[in-house]
C-alpha positions as YAML, in Angstrom:
chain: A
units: angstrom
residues:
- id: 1
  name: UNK
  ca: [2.97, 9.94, -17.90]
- id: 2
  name: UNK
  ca: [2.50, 13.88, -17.98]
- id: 3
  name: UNK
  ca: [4.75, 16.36, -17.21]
- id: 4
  name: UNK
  ca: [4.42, 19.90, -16.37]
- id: 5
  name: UNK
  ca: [7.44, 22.34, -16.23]
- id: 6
  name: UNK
  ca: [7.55, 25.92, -14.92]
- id: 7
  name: UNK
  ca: [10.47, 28.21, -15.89]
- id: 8
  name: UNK
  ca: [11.00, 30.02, -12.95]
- id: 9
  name: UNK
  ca: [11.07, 27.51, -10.19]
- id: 10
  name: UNK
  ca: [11.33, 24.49, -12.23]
- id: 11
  name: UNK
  ca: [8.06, 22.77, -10.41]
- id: 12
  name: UNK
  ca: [7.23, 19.92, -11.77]
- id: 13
  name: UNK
  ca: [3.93, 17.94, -11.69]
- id: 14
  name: UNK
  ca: [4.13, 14.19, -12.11]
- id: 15
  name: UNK
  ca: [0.99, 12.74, -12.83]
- id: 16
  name: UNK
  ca: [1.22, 8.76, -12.79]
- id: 17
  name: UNK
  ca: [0.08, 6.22, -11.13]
- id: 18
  name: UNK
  ca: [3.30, 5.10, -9.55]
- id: 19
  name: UNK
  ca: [4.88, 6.66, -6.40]
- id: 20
  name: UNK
  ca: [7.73, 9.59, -6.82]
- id: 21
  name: UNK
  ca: [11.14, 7.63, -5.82]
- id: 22
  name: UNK
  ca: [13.80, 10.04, -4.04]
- id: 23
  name: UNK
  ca: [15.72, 10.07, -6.87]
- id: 24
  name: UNK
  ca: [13.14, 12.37, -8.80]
- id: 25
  name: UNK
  ca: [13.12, 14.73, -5.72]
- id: 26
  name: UNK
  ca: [16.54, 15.17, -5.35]
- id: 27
  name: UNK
  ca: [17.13, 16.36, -9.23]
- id: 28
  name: UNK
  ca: [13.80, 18.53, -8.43]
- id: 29
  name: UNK
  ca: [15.37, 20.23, -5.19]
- id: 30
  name: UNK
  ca: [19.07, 20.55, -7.54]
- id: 31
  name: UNK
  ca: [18.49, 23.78, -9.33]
- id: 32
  name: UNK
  ca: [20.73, 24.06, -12.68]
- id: 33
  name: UNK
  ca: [21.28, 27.03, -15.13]
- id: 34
  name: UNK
  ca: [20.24, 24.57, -17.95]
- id: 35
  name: UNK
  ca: [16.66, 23.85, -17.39]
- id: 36
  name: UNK
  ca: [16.67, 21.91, -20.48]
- id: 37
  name: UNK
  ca: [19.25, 19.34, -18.64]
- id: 38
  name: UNK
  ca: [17.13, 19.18, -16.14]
- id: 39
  name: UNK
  ca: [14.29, 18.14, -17.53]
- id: 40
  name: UNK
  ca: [16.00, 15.40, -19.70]
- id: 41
  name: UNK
  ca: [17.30, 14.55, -15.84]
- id: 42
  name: UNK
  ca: [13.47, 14.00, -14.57]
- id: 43
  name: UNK
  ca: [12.49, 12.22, -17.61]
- id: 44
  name: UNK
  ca: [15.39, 10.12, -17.07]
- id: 45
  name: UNK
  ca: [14.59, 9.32, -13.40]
- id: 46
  name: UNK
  ca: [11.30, 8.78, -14.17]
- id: 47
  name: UNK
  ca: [11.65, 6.37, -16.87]
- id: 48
  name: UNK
  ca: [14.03, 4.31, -14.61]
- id: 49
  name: UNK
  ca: [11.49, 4.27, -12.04]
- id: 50
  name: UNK
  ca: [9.06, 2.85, -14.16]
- id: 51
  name: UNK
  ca: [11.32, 0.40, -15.52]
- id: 52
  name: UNK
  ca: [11.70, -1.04, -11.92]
- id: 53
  name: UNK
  ca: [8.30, -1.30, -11.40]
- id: 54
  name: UNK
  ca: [8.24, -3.13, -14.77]
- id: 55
  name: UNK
  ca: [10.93, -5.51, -13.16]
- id: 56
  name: UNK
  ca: [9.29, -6.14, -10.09]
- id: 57
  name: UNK
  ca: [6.06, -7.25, -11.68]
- id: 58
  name: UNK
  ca: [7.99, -9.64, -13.60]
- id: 59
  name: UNK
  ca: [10.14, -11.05, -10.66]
- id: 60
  name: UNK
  ca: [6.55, -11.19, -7.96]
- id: 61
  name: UNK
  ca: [5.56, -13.12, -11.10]
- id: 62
  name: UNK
  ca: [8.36, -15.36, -11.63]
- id: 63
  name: UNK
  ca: [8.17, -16.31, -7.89]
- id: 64
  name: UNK
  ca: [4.78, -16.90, -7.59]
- id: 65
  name: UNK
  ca: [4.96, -19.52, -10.70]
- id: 66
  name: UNK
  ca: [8.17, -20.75, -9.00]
- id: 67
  name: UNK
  ca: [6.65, -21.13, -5.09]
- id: 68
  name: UNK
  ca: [4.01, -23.09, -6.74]
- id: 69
  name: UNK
  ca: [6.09, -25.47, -8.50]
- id: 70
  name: UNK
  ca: [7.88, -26.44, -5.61]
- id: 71
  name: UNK
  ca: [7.41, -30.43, -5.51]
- id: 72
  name: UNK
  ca: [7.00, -30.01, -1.29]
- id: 73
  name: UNK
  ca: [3.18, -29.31, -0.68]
- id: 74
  name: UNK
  ca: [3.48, -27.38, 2.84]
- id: 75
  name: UNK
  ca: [5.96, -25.19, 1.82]
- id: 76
  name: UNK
  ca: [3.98, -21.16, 1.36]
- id: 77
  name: UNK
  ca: [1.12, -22.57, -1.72]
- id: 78
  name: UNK
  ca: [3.43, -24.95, -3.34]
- id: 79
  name: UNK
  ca: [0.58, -26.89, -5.58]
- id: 80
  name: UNK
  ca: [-2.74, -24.98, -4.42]
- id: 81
  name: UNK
  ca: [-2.60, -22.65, -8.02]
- id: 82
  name: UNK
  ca: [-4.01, -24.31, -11.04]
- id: 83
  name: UNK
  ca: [-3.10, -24.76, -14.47]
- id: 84
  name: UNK
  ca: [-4.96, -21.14, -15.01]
- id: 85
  name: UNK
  ca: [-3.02, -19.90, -12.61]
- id: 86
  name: UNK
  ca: [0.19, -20.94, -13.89]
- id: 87
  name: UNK
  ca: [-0.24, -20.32, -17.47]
- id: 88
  name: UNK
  ca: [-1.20, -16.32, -16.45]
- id: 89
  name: UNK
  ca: [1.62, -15.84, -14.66]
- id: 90
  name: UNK
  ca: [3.72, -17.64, -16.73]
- id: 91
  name: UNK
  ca: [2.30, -15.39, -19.15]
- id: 92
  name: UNK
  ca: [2.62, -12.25, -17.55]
- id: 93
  name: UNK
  ca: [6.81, -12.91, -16.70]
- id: 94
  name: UNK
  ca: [7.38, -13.60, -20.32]
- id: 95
  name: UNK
  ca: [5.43, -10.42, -21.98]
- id: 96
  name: UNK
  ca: [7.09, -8.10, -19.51]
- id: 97
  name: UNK
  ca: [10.38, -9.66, -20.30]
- id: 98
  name: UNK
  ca: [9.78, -9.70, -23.73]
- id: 99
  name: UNK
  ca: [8.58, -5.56, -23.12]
- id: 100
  name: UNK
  ca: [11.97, -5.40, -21.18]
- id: 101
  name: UNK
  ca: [14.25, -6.54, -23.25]
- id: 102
  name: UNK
  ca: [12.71, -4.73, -26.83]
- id: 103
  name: UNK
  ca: [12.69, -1.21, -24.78]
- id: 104
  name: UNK
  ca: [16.70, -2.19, -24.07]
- id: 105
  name: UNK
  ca: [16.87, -2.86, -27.82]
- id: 106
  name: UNK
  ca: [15.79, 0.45, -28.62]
- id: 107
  name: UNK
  ca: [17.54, 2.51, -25.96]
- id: 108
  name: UNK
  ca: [21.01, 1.39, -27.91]
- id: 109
  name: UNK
  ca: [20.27, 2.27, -31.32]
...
């Protein structure tokens, strides 16, 4: 993530690889006196945002291990992964859960 602030008309340049939620425009159309506030405001937003996308990776992945464990073979690709299959996105829900919850850890101390 980089961030670029002007002064004057507080423009700010979000270079990721994510798309800009509403949220992040609405603080950057809300002009304050305290530019610092602001920015801590932006960097906020932003590091929700990418917290969500965090989330969503792990719940696509939870589903797609969970579809394919259905016992019913007929039902969306209940059965057609294999083990490989399985054990990656078994793997993937777990690390980003694990990455989840120690980032959660760390925002309370």
């Amino acid at each position: 993530m980089f961030l670029v602030y002007a002064e004057e008309n507080i423009l700010v340049h979000i270079l990721v690889n994510l798309p800009v939620s509403s949220e992040v425009l609405v603080v950057l159309n809300y002009r304050e006196e305290n530019t610092s506030s602001t920015k801590t405001s932006i960097v906020h937003c932003v590091q929700k945002e990418i917290d969500e996308y965090w989330n969503l990776l792990k719940n696509v992945s939870d589903f797609l291990l969970a579809v394919n464990l259905l016992p019913w073979k007929g039902i969306l690709w209940a059965g057609k992964f294999g083990p490989g299959k399985n054990a990656v996105f078994g793997t993937i829900s777990s690390l980003v859960g694990l990455h989840l919850l120690i980032k959660a850890q760390h925002k309370g101390k």
